[in-house]
C-alpha positions as a Python dict, from the first residue, in 0.01 Angstrom:
ca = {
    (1, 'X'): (0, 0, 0),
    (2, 'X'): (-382, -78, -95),
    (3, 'X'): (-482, 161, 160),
    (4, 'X'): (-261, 424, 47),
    (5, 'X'): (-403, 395, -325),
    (6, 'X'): (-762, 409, -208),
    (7, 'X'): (-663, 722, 14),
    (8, 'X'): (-488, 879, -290),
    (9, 'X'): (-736, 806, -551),
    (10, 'X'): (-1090, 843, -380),
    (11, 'X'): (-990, 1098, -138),
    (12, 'X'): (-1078, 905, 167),
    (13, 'X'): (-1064, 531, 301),
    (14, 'X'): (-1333, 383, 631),
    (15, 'X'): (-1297, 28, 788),
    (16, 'X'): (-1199, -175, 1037),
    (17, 'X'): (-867, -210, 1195),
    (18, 'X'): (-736, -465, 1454),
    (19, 'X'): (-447, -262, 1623),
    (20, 'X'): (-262, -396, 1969),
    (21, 'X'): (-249, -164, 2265),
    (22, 'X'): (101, -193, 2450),
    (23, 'X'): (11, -452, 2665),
    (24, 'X'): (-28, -692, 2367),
    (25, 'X'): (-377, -747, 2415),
    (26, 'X'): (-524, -683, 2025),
    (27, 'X'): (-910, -438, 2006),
    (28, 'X'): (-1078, -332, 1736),
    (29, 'X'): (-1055, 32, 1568),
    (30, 'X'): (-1309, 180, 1317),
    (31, 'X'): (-1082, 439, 1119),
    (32, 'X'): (-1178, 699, 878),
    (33, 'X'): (-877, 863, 670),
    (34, 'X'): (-917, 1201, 452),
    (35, 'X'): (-679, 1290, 231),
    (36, 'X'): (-656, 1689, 223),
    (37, 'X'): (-533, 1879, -102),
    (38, 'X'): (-420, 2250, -147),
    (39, 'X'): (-591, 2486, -381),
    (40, 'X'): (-325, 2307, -693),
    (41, 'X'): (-526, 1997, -551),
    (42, 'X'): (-177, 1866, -428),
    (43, 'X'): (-219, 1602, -114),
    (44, 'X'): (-67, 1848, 196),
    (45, 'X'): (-202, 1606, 451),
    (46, 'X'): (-396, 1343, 567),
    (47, 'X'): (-642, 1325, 887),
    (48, 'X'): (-728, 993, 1071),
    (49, 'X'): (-976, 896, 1312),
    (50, 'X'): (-919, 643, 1525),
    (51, 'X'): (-1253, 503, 1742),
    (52, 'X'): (-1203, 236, 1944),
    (53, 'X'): (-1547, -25, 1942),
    (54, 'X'): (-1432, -256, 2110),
    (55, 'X'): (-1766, -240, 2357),
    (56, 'X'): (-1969, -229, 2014),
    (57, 'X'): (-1841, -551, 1870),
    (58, 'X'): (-1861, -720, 2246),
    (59, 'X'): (-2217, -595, 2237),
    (60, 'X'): (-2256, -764, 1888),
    (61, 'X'): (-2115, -1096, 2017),
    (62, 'X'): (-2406, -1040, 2252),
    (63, 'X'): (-2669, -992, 2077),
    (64, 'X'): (-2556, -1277, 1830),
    (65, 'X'): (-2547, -1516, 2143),
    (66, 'X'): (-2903, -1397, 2258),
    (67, 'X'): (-3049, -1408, 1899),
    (68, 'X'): (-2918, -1822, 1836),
    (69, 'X'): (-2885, -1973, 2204),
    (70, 'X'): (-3138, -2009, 2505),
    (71, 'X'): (-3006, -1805, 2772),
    (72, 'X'): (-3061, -2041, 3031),
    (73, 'X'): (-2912, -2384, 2902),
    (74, 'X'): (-2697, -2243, 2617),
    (75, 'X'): (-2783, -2460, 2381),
    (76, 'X'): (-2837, -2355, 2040),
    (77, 'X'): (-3193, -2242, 1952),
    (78, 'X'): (-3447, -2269, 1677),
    (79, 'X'): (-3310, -1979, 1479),
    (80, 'X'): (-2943, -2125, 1465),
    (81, 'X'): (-3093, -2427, 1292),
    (82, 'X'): (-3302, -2259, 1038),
    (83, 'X'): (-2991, -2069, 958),
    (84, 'X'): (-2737, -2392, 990),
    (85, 'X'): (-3001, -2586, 749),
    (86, 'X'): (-3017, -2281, 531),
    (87, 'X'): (-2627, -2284, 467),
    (88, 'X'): (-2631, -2643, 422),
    (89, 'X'): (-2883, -2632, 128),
    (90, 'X'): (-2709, -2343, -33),
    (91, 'X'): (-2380, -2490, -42),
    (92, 'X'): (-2553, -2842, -182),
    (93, 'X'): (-2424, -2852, -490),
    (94, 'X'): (-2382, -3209, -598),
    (95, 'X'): (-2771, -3215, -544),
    (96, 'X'): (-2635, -3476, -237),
    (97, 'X'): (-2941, -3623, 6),
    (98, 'X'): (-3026, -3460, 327),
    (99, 'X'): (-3171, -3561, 612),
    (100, 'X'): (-3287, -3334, 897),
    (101, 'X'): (-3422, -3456, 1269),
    (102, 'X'): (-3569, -3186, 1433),
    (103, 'X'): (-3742, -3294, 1769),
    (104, 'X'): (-3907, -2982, 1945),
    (105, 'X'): (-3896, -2990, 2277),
}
């Protein structure tokens, strides 16, 4: 029903969809939805686009597990603590201690 409003009243709606193929395995869709209206600017149809990225978001997952683990041992890297500590501080907000060990290696 949300989508249906946001269709009707901006003329268009673009996101992410999980759908499930027939073998019940679930994949991600990027859909784009256009309403079309007639000259009276009454809605005669609407046109979807269906892309499947499911190789984009494995590609993500990727390049996530590149960018915040060493390739070789798999353990987590310099960059997934700076952003671990980072989310730590920011959600602080009793103004608690903290105490970080870092040892580099």
């Amino acid at each position: 029903a949300e989508l249906k409003q946001k269709v009707l009243s901006n003329g268009f709606w673009r996101g992410e969809l999980w759908l499930v193929r027939k073998d019940g395995q679930t994949y991600p869709e990027l859909v784009s939805i256009t309403a079309v209206r007639d000259s009276q600017n009454r809605l005669s149809n609407v046109v979807a686009l269906f892309t499947d990225i499911s190789r984009l978001k494995e590609q993500e997952k990727q390049l996530e597990l590149l960018a915040l683990y060493d390739p070789l041992t798999k353990l987590p890297n310099r960059n997934l603590l700076v952003t671990k500590v980072s989310e730590l501080l920011k959600f602080n907000e009793f103004g608690r201690y903290m105490a970080v060990l870092f040892i580099d290696l």
